[in-house]
C-alpha positions, -999 to 999 in steps of 0.1 A, spaced: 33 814 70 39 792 35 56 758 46 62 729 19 81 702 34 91 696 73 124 680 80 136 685 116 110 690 150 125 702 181 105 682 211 108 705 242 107 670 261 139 652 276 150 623 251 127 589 258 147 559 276 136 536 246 139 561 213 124 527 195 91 533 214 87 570 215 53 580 187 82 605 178 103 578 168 76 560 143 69 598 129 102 602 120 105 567 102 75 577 83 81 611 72 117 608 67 123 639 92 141 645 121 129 650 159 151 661 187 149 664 227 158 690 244 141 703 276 134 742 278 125 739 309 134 715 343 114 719 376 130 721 409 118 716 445 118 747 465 141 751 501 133 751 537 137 779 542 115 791 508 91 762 517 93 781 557 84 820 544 48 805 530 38 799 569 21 771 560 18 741 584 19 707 565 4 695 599 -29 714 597 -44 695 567 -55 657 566 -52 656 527 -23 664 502 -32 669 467 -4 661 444 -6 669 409 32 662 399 61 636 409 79 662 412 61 676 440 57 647 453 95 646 461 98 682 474 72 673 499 90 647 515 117 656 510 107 691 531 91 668 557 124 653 560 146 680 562 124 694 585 119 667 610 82 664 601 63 629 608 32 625 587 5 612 602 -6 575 586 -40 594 587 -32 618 560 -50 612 529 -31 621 492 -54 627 462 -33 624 427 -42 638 392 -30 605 374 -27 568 387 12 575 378 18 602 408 -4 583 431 20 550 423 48 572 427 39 579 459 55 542 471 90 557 470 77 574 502 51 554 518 31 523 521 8 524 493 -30 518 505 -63 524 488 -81 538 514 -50 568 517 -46 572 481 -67 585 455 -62 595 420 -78 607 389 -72 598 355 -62 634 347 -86 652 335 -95 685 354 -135 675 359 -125 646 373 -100 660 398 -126 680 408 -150 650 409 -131 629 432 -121 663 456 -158 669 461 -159 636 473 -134 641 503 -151 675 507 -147 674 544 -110 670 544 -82 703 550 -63 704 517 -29 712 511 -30 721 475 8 714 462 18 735 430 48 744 410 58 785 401 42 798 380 8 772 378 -20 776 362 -46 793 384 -76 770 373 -75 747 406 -71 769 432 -95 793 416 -121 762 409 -114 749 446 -123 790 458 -154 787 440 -165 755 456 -158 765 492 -132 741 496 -110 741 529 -72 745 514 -40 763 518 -17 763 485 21 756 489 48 760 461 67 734 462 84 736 432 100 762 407 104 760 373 137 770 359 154 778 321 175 752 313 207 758 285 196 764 252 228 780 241 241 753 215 206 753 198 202 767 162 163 773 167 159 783 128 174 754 119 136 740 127 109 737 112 83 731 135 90 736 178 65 717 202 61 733 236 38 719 269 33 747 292 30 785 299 69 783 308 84 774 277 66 798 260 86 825 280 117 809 277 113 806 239 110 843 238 138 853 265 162 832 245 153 836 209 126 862 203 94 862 188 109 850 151 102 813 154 96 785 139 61 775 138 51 767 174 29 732 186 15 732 214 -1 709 241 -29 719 263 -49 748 272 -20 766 291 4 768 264 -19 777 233 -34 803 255 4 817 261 16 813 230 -14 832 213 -10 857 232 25 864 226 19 867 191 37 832 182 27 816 152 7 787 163 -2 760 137 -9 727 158 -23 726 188 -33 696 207 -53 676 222 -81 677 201 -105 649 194 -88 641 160 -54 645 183 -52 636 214 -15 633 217 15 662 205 26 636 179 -4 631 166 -12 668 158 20 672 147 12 643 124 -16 654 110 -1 684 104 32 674 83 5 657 61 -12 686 57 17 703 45 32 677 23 -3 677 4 5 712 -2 -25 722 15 -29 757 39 -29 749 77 -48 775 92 -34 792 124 -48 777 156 -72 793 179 -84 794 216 -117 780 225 -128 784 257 -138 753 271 -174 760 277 -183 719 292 -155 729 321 -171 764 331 -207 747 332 -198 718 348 -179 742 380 -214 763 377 -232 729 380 -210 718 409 -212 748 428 -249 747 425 -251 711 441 -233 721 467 -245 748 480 -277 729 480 -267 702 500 -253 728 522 -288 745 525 -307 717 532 -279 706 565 -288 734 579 -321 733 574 -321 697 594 -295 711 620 -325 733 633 
């Protein structure tokens, strides 16, 4: 696809608090382009009585992994409705420092309860390994990527997954989609809501992680900008570097998927030190 001049993003993001501070806000001061906000997507919790049809017992874990606020609030919010009392022994483990603080709108935030990762997947994985011992109640939102559960399979954890969260279409009625020039998605959802709403003739698609380039590729989407990437490690600044690209008059290729070959040796690697230190237990137990 020949672009030569960008003039209007759509951001499938809701619209920042402070505009003024948003990296949006400075690339449309520099560029001279307009960005909007509008959400494809919202996530909500799930019911009792959906939460009930799992048969999972919250009770029958001593750790909660939480990799969202958002089901952070179904949980308790479950717990609540369903007259449970968590014990002040239950341990949470958080992707990001930012769900772990959230968790003070529920409970006394301690150390020695609360750990978190600075959310990156090997590092989840780091700091899981490290409370190995511990029953897991794996929280996730429908549909999820399967790279956790899978990965925590694979290392022989002890965990029960819970959806705890569904992720719903939100009202794209009143939106003129050609009208853009460029349309930046995050997940494997908005991809599918893109297409249910407005087909596979788009605009030319950003996307942020893994998840999303994967799905988007695969749908056929024409995928230009893709982040993060060491040279962009934020949506903004792929979509940056890619309006200058375009302004120069140069050809942006179309983006590809690379498997990430680091992750994949580093489970192998994992599972291999495990099982290891699981051998040689056994051999002193005898």
């Amino acid at each position: 696809m020949s672009v030569t001049k960008i003039s209007k993003i759509l951001v499938s993001q809701p619209q920042p608090a402070v505009p003024e501070k948003s990296p949006f806000y400075e690339l449309a001061q520099r560029y001279h382009i307009n960005v909007d906000y509008h959400p494809l997507i919202r996530v909500a919790g799930v019911s009792l009585k959906e939460y009930r049809q799992q048969r999972v017992e919250i009770l029958d874990h001593t750790a909660v992994i939480f990799t969202s606020r958002t089901t952070v609030d179904s949980f308790f919010h479950i717990c609540e409705e369903a007259r449970i009392t968590v014990p002040e022994t239950m341990k949470y483990i958080c992707q990001t420092e930012a769900v772990a603080l959230y968790l003070q709108k529920y409970i006394v935030y301690r150390k020695r309860k609360i750990s978190f990762a600075d959310g990156s997947f090997t590092n989840l994985i780091e700091l899981l390994i490290k409370h190995k011992e511990e029953k897991f109640l794996l929280t996730l939102s429908e549909p999820h990527r399967p790279d956790l559960p899978e990965t925590m399979t694979k290392l022989k954890f002890s965990f029960d997954p819970v959806i705890l969260a569904r992720t719903v279409a939100t009202d794209s009625s009143d939106i003129d989609i050609h009208s853009y020039d460029v349309i930046g998605i995050y997940s494997p959802s908005e991809v599918k809501v893109l297409i249910e709403q407005f087909g596979k003739e788009l605009p030319t698609i950003a996307t942020f992680g893994e998840g999303a380039l994967r799905c988007a590729l695969d749908a056929g989407l024409d995928v230009r900008i893709k982040a993060p990437t060491p040279e962009a490690p934020s949506m903004a600044k792929a979509i940056d570097l890619y309006i200058g690209q375009v302004h120069a008059g140069k050809e942006v290729e179309a983006a590809q998927f690379v498997a990430d070959e680091k992750r994949e040796e580093f489970i192998r690697t994992q599972q291999h030190k495990l099982a290891k230190k699981s051998r040689s237990r056994r051999t002193s137990a005898k």
